[in-house]
N, C-alpha and C positions, 0 to 999 in steps of 0.2 A: 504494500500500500504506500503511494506517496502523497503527502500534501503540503502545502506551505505554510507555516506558521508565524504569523505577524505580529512578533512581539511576543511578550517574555510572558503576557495572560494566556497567550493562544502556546506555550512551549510548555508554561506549568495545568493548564486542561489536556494536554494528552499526556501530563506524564504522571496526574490524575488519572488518568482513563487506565492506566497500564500499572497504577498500583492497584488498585479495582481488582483488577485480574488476575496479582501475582500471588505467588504459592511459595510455602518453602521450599526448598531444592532447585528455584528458578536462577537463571543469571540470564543477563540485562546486559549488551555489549552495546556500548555508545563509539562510534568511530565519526572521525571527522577530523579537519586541522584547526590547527587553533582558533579559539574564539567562536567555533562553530553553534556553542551552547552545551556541549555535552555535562559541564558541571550544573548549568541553570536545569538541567532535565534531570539529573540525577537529584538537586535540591529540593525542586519540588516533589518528585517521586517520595523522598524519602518523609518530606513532610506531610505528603498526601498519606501516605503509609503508618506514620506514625500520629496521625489525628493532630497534629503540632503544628501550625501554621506557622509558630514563631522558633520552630527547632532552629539551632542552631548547626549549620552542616559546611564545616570549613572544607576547604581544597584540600584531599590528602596529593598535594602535589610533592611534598617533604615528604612526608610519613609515608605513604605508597599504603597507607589504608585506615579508613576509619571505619568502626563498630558503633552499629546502632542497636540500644535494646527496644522491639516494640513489641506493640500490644501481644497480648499471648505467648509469651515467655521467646518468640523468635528474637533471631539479631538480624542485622540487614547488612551487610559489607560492603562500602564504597571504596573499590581498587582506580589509582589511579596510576598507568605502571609506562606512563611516557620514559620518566627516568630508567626503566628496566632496559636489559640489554636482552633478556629473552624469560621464558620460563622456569629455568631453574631456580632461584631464589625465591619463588612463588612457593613453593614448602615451607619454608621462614614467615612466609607473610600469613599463615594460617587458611591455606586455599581451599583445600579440602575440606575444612571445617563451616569455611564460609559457604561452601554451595549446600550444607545443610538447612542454612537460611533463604537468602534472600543476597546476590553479589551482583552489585553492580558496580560493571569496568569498564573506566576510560582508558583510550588506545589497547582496545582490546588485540590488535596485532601480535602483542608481547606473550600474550597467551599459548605460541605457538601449538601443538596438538594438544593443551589441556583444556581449550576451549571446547563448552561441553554442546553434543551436537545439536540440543534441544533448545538451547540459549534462542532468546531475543534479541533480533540484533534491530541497532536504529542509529542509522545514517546520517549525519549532519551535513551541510553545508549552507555556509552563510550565503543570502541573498542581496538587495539592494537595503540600506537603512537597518533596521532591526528586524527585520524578515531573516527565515533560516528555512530551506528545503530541508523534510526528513521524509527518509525511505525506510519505512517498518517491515522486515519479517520475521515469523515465525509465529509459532503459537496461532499458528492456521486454525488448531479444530477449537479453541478458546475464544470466546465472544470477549471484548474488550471494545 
């Protein structure tokens, strides 16, 4: 599915619509170059997710991940693995634990084959002004 989203209300309703529909054991692969919105999508997701409009959700651009606890005892994992040079140190970063929750990663490239083949993946690219093309798939037989 593609569509274009005008602005940072029309980026945080669909990433609204796609916490709606997430599950534990889901990951969420945001690709795009910089600036394309993958952190605005992942912020709202995770405040959609966590009923917290005012959650506070910094860039693990240092860190390479932050841990959310939400409703119903799940975590949510926000990987951001730009700085990664591949998969391997993804064992350190608690990778496999996090796709018991809920992992969503930016520059999911880094992932090399640990990307899991059910994942969501969503597309960025920046348009004119604050507009951003996104191209969603996955999670075909899932209404969202």
């Amino acid at each position: 599915m593609e569509m274009v989203l005008n602005g940072l209300a029309e980026t945080e309703a669909l990433a609204a619509r796609l916490a709606r529909a997430a599950r534990p054991g889901d990951a969420i692969l945001l690709s795009g170059p910089l600036g394309a919105g993958k952190s605005a999508l992942a912020r709202g997701f995770l405040r959609a997710l966590s009923g917290d409009a005012a959650l506070e959700v910094p860039s693990p651009t240092f860190t390479l991940v932050q841990l959310y606890d939400m409703p119903g005892g799940m975590t949510a994992s926000h990987f951001d693995l730009y700085r990664l040079d591949g998969p391997d140190a993804l064992h350190e970063l608690g990778w496999e634990e996090a796709l018991e929750g809920i992992a969503l990663v930016e520059w999911p490239d880094r992932l090399g084959s640990l990307a899991p083949p059910g994942a969501l993946r969503v597309e960025l690219a920046p348009l004119e002004g604050d507009a951003r093309r996104a191209v969603v798939s996955g999670w075909e037989k899932r209404a969202w």
